[in-house]
N, C-alpha and C positions, 0 to 999 in steps of 0.2 A: 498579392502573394502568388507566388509559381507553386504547384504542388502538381510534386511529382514522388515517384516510389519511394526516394530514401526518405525524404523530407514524410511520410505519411508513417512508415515502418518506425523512423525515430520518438516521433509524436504518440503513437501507439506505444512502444517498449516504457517512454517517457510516463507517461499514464497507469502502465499496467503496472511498473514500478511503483508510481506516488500511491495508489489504492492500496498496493500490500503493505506501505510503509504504515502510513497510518489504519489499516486494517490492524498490523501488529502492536502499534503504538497503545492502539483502544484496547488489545487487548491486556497487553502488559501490562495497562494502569488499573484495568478491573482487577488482575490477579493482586496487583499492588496494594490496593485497594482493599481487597478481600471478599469480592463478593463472592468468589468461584474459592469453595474453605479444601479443595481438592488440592493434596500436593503437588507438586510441577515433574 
């Protein structure tokens, strides 16, 4: 593999992306869920 700046900044954005997705995902299903009885 060649790794160079775009190829490192994509992979980066790519990641920081997937973590907030399922960061949000976990949280929507707690609220779903009910653990958190606080309104939205």
């Amino acid at each position: 593999m060649i790794k160079d700046d775009k190829t490192k900044k994509r992979n980066l954005k790519t990641a920081i992306g997937l973590i907030f997705f399922i960061v949000f995902l976990f949280i929507f299903t707690l609220y779903n869920v009910g653990v958190f009885d606080r309104p939205l």
